[in-house]
N, C-alpha and C positions, 0 to 999 in steps of 0.2 A: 504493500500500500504506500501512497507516496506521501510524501511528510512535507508538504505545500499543496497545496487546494487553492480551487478558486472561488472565493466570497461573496456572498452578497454582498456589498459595501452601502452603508448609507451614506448618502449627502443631503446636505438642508435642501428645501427646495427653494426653486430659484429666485422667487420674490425675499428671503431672507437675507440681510445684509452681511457678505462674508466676512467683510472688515472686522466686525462686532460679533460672529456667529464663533471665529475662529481666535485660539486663547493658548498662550504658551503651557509646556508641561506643569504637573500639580508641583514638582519637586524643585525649581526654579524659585530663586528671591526668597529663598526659607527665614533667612532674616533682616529682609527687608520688606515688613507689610506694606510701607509705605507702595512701594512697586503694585500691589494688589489692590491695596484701596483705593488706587487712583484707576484701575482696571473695571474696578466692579462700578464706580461712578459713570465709568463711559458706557457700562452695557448692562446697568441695572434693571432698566426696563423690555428690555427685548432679548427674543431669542438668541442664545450662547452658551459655548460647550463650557462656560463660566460657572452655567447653574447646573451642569451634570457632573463637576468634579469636586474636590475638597482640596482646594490650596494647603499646601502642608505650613506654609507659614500660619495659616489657623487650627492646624491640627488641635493642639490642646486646648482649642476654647471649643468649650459645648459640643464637642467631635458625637456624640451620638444623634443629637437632633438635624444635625448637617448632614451626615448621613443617611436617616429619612429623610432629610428634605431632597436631597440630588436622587435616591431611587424616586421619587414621589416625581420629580421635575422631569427624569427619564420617562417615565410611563404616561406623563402629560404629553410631553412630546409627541413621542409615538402616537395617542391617542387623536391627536389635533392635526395629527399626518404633518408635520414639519419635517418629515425622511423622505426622499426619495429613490428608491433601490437600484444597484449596478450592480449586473455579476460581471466579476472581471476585475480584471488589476489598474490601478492608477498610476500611473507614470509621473513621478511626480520632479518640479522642475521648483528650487526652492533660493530665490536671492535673500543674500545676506546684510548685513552693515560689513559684513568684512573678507564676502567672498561672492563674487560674480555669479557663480551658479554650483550646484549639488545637488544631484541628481540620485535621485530613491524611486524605491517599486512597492506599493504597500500591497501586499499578501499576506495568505492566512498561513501559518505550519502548526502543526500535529503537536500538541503540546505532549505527546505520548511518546516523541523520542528528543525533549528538551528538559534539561539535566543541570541544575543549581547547586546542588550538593555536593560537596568536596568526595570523590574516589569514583563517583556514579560516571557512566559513559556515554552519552547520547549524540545524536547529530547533531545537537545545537546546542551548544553549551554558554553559559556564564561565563563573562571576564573575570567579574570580581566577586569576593565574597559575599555572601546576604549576610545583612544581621536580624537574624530571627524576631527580635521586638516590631520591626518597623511590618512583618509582613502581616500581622493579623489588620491592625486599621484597615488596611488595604483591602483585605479576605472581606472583612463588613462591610465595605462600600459594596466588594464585588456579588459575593454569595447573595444577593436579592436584587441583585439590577438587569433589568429586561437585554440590556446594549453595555457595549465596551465599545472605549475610545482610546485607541493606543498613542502612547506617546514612544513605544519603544523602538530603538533604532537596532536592526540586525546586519554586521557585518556580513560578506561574501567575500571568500576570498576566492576573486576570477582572474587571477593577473594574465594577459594578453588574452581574453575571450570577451571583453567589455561586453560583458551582457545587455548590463540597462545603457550604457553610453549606445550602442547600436539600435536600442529601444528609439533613443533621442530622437536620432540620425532620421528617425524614420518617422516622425510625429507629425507630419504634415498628414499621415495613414488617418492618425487618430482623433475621436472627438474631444475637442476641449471640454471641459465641465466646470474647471474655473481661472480666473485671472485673476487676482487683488491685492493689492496692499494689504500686510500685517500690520495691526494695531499696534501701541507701544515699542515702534522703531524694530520692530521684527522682520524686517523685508519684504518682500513682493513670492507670492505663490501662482504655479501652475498647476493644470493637473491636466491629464490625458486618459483617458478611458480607453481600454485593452482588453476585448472581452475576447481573442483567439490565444489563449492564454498556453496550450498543454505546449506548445513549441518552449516557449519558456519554464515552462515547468520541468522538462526534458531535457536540456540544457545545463539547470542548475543540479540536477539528480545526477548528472551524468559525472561531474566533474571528479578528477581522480581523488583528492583525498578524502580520508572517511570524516573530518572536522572540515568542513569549508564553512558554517555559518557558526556566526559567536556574536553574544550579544554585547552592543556599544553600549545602549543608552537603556532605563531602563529595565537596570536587573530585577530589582523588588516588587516591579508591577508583574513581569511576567513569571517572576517564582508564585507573585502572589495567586496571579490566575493557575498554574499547577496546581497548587493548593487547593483551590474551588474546585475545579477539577476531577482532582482524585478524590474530591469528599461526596462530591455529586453521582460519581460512578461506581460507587459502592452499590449503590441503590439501585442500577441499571442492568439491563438483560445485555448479553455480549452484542446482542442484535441493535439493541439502543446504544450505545456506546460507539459503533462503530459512523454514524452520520451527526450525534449530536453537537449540536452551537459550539455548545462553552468547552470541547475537544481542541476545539481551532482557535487561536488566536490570532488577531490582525495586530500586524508589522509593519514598517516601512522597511525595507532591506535595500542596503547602501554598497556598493563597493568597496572595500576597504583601500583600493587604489584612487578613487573618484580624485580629483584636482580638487574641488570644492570643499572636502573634510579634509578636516586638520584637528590634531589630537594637542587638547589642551591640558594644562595640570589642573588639579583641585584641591585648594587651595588649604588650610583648616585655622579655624579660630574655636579658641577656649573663651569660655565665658569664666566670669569669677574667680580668676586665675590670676597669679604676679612671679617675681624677678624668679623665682623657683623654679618654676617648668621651666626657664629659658637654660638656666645654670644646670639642669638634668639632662637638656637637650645636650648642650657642649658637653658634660663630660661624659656620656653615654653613644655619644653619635662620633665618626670619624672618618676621613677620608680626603682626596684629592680638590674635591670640590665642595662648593660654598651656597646657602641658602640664607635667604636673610626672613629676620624675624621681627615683627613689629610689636613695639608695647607704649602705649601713648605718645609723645613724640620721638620715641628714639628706635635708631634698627640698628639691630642687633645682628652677629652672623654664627654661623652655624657648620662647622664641616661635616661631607655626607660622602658616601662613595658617588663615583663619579657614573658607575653606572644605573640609572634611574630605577630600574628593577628594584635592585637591591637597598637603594636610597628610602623608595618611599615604604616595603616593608619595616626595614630596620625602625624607620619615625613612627610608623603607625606602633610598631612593638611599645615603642617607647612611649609614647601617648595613652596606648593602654593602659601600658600599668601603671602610669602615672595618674588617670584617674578613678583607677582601681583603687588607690589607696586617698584620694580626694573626690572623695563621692558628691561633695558638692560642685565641682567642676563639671562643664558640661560643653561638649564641640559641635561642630558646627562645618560643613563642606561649603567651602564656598567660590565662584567660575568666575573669574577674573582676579586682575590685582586693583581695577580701580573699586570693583565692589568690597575687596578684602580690606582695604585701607578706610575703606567709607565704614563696615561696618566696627571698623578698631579704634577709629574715631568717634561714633556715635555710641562706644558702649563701654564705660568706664570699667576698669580691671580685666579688660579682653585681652588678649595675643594673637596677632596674626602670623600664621607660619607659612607661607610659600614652599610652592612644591614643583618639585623637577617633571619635565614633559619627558615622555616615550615616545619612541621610536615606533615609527606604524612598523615596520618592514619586521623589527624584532615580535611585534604582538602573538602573532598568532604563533611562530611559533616557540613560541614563551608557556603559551596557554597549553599546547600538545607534550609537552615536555614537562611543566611543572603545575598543571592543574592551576587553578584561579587565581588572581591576584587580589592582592589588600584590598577591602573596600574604595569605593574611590577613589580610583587610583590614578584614572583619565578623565575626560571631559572632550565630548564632539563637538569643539567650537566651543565660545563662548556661550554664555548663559541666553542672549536674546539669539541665539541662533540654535537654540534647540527646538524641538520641533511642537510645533503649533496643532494642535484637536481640530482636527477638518474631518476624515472620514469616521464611521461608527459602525457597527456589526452587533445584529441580535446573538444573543447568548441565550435566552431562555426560549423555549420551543412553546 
């Protein structure tokens, strides 16, 4: 059976304003609400994928009422026909603030051979670690919502077969479904509609190694859907199981060669923290190369091995159990360094630590060799160039 399928996909219908319909991922500006409350003022009143998710910068206020409220907003939708269905793949054409174009395929794969857990083997595997806390919130948005909205990004690794770039090449084939400018300096979206899909599906099956998809962007959402998943199918006849919704989840899958992606670091800040952690970091951490470290107006530096693999384990080791034994201390990921600096300034006894970039070319096979890396380890682009809630897919039958 093949571990890619082709989806129904929803899109708003067309009298819906895309500008306002369409909303950067939930995990994006976690401590910057400010970024959100000025988001939900521009699309408070109209339809947006704003009112089907839970910003994680709100997570801990009133998270269960928010959670009925987006299944409750989901089944309005639906109910009021705001969907209108596409089987077929989207071709999707996405401009940047900081990169002319990058191009993704959003398709559904078989959540039956995608594998989050450390020794487990599947064809589509995690980059990085889950941490277990973050995925139930996620299981109670999901386990009772009619539709999913992926925000995750699935590498492919096709080098000289440019799958989706030959997709492009060829887009004049296809029907457009949208054009628009991203709200909040998110760039300009395409999309293209592909409903002769098995050629491509053929293609990526075919490809010689047994790892060719890993996931970028993403990890927690689509462990958390596994989760749904396997809880749902307990209950299921082998015969239901094999066609049902919430088996499949919808992806954008990226090339990992594409010109448009670029592998960003991620960044970390402590809250409630001082001149300690910094004096832990130097005499615990060492190496060829230097990372610099922020604490109210001064930076600090830090030596780290020079090769980034090893760099951002060792810091995360170290951050561990540093707040293993400061339970009042609390971190924080954060995509960029203008936003790291903004939030170390706006948050009195914080630390910003910058973090060393990976090498795309080493990734994959880093991942085949040594199974998943530290939590956050990378970042696809910058924070407003992650990917924006345009398509949706039923899950409940």
């Amino acid at each position: 059976m093949s571990f890619i399928v082709t989806p129904n996909i929803l899109l708003p219908v067309h009298t819906i304003d895309k500008e306002k319909w369409a909303v950067i991922a939930c995990d994006q500006f976690t401590s910057e609400p400010e970024y959100w409350d000025e988001l939900k003022s521009l699309v408070d009143n109209v339809p947006s994928t704003f009112h089907l998710i839970l910003p994680e910068a709100y997570l801990e206020d009133d998270s269960n009422h928010k959670i009925e409220k987006v299944n409750y907003n989901m089944n309005l939708y639906l109910k009021n026909h705001l969907f209108e269905e596409h089987k077929g793949f989207i071709l999707v054409d996405r401009q940047t603030p900081y990169v002319k174009r990058r191009l993704g395929l959003v398709i559904a794969i078989d959540l039956e051979v995608y594998e989050y857990e450390e020794g487990k083997e599947g064809k589509i595997k995690a980059t990085e670690k889950t941490v277990p806390e973050r995925i139930p919130p996620r299981v109670k948005i999901r386990e009772k919502a009619p539709i999913e909205l992926p925000h995750v990004l699935v590498l492919l690794d096709d080098l000289n077969k440019n799958i989706i770039s030959k997709l492009y090449k060829n887009r004049s084939k296809y029907n457009k479904v949208y054009d628009f400018n991203l709200n909040m300096d998110g760039g300009h979206l395409k999309g293209y509609e592909i409903k002769n899909t098995k050629p491509i599906i053929e293609e990526i099956e075919n490809l010689s190694n047994e790892l060719n998809l890993i996931v970028g962007d993403g990890n927690h959402s689509l462990a958390s859907a596994k989760v749904c998943w396997d809880n749902l199918k307990k209950d299921l006849s082998v015969e239901e199981t094999q066609n049902h919704p919430a088996r499949y989840a919808l992806v954008e899958l990226i090339s990992l060669y594409d010109d448009g992606l670029t592998f960003e670091p991620i960044h970390r800040v402590l809250f409630n923290s001082d001149i300690n952690l910094i004096k832990t970091l130097q005499q615990k951490l060492s190496g060829s190369s230097e990372l610099e470290v922020y604490f109210r107006n001064e930076i600090h530096k830090v030596s780290v091995s020079e090769n980034p693999f090893i760099a951002i384990s060792d810091i995360q080791d170290v951050l561990d159990e540093y707040i293993s034994r400061n339970k009042y201390i609390e971190i924080d990921f954060v995509h960029g360094m203008d936003s790291l600096k903004k939030v170390v300034k706006n948050n009195k006894d914080s630390i910003g630590i910058t973090m060393p970039a990976l090498d795309r070319e080493k990734l994959l096979p880093y991942i085949r060799e040594n199974g998943v890396l530290p939590r956050k380890s990378f970042s696809l682009g910058e924070a407003v160039e992650k990917r924006y809630y345009m398509e949706s897919k039923k899950i409940l039958k």
